[in-house]
C-alpha positions in Angstrom: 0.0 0.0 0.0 1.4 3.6 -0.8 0.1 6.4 1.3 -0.4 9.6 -1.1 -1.2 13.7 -1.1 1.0 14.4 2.0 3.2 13.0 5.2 1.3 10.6 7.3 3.0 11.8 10.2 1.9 15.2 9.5 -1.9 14.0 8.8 -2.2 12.5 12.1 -0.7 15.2 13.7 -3.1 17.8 11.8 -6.2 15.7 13.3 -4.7 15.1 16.8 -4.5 19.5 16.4 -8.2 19.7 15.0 -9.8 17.2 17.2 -8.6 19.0 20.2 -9.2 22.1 19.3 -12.6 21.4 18.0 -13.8 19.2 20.5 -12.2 21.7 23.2 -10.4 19.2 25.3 -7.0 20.2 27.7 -4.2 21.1 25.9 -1.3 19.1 28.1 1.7 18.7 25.7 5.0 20.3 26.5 8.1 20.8 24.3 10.3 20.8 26.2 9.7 17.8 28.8 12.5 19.0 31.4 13.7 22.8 31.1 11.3 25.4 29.5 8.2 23.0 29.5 6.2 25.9 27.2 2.9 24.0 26.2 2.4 23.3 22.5 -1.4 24.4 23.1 -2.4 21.8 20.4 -1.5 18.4 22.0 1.3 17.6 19.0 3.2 16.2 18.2 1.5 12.9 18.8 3.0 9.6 20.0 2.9 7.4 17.5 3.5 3.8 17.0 3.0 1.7 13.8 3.2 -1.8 13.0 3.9 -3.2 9.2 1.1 -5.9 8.5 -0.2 -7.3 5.6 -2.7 -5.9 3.2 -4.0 -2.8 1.7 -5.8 -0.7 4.6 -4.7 1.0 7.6 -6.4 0.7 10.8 -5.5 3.6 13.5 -6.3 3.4 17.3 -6.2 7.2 19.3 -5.9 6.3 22.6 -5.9 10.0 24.6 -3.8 8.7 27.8 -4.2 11.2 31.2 -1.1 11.8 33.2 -1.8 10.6 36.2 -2.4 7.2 35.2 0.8 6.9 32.9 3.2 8.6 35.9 2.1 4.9 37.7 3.8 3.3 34.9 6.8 0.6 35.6 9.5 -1.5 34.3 11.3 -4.4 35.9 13.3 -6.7 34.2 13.0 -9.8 36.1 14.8 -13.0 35.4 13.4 -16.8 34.3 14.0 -17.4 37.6 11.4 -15.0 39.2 8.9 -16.9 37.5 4.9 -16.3 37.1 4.9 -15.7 40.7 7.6 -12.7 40.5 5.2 -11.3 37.5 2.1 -11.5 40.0 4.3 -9.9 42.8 5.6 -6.8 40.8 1.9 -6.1 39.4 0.4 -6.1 42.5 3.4 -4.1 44.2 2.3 -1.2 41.5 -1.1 -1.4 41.7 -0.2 -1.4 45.8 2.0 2.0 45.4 -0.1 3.5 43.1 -3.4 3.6 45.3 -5.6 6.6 44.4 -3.6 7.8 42.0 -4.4 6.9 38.5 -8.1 7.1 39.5 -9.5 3.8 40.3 -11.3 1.7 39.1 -8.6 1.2 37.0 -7.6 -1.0 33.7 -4.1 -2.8 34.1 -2.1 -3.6 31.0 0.8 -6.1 31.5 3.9 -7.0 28.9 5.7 -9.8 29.4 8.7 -10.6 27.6 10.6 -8.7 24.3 13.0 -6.2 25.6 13.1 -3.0 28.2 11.0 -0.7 25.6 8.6 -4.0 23.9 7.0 -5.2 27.2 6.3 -1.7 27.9 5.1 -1.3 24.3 3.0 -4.2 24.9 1.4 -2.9 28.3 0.1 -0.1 26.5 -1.2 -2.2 23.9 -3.2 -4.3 26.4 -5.1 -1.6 27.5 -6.7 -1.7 24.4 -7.8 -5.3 24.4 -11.4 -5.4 23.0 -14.0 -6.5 25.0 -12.7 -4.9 28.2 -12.1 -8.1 30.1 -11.8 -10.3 27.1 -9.3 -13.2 28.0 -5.9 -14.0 27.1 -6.4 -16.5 24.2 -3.9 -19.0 25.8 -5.8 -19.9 29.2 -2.6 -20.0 31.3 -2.3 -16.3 30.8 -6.5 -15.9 31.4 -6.0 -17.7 34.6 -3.3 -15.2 35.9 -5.5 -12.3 34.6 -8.1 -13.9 36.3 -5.7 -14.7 39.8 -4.0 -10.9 39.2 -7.8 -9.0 38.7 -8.9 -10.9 41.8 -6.1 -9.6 43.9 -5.8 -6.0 43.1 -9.7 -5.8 44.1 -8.6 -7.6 47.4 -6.1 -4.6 47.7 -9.0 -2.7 49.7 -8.2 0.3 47.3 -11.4 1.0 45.7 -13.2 4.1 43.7 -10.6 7.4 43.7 -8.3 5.7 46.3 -11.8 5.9 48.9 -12.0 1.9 50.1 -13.8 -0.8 48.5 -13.7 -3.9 47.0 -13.6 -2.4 43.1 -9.7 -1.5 42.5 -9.5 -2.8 39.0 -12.2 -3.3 36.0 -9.9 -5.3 34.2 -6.2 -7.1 33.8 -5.2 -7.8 30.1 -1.3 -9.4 29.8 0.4 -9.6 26.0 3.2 -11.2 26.1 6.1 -11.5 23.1 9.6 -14.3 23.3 12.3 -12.8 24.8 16.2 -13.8 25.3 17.0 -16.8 27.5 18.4 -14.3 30.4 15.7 -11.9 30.5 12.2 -11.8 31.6 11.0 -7.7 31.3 7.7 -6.9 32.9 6.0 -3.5 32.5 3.4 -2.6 34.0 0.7 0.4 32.4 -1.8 1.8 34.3 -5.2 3.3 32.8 -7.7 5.1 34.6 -11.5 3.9 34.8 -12.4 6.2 31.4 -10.1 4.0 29.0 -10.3 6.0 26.4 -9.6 4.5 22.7 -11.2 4.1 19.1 -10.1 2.8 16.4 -10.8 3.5 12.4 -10.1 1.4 9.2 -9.2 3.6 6.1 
């Protein structure tokens, strides 16, 4: 497929510019994400990720993101030996530290394997599993969404950090092969509004 009649870069960034000006949604982009930080007062440029599949269309998922949620983000790079158990323990531990934070009820994305940037790649991508709540297609992986979902709601955290029994709507793990001598974990957090929509062109 050959993309025509301007940058593709440039197009999404033109509707990431129109859509939040039209739609009047918070401009919260800096430029500069350390020393001036002067806001770019049109939420560009845009993060964006593409993967190279097969056929003749394009499908693009906006996924607007808030802050607070993505400041709870992690990565640990664990070893073989830490095991399923070591995945559970770091989730939990995050969801643990992170109490009211990302504004509960909340929608956990893990990554489990690739490298230091893929499993976070894939913890973002996780949050955008459709159904929310939709299993893991391997059942191994369903069960520990299933073990890790019931866990974080025993946490005690609740709605807005207040107490209660509802910490977490959902878990969703994607996991990719990694080398023999790591095991990388990442851990994304998203709050209760989970934001996303995706378009086929």
């Amino acid at each position: 497929m050959h993309i025509v009649g301007g940058n593709f870069t440039e197009a999404i960034n033109e509707g990431v510019r129109k859509g939040y000006k039209d739609g009047y949604l918070r401009k919260s982009i800096v430029s500069d994400p350390v020393l001036s930080r002067i806001n770019t007062k049109d939420n560009t440029p845009a993060i964006i990720y593409t993967d190279i599949v097969p056929g003749d269309k394009i499908k693009i998922t906006f996924c607007p993101k808030g802050g607070g949620a993505e400041n709870m983000s992690e990565v640990r790079m664990l070893t073989a030996a830490h095991g399923i158990e070591g995945v559970k323990k770091v989730v939990l531990e995050r969801v643990e530290k992170s109490g009211g934070n990302p504004c509960p009820p909340v929608v956990v994305g893990v990554g489990i394997g690739g490298t230091f940037e893929k499993c976070a790649m894939l913890a973002k991508k996780a949050l955008l599993r459709e159904p929310l709540g939709a299993a893991h297609p391997d059942a191994r992986f369903a069960k520990c969404e299933q073990e890790l979902l019931e866990a974080i709601n025993n946490l005690g955290i609740g709605p807005m950090g207040l107490g209660g029994r509802t910490t977490a709507l959902a878990v969703h793990i994607e996991t990719y092969p990694c080398h023999i001598a790591t095991m990388p974990v990442a851990i994304n957090i998203n709050c209760h509004v989970a934001r996303h929509k995706s378009t086929v062109i």
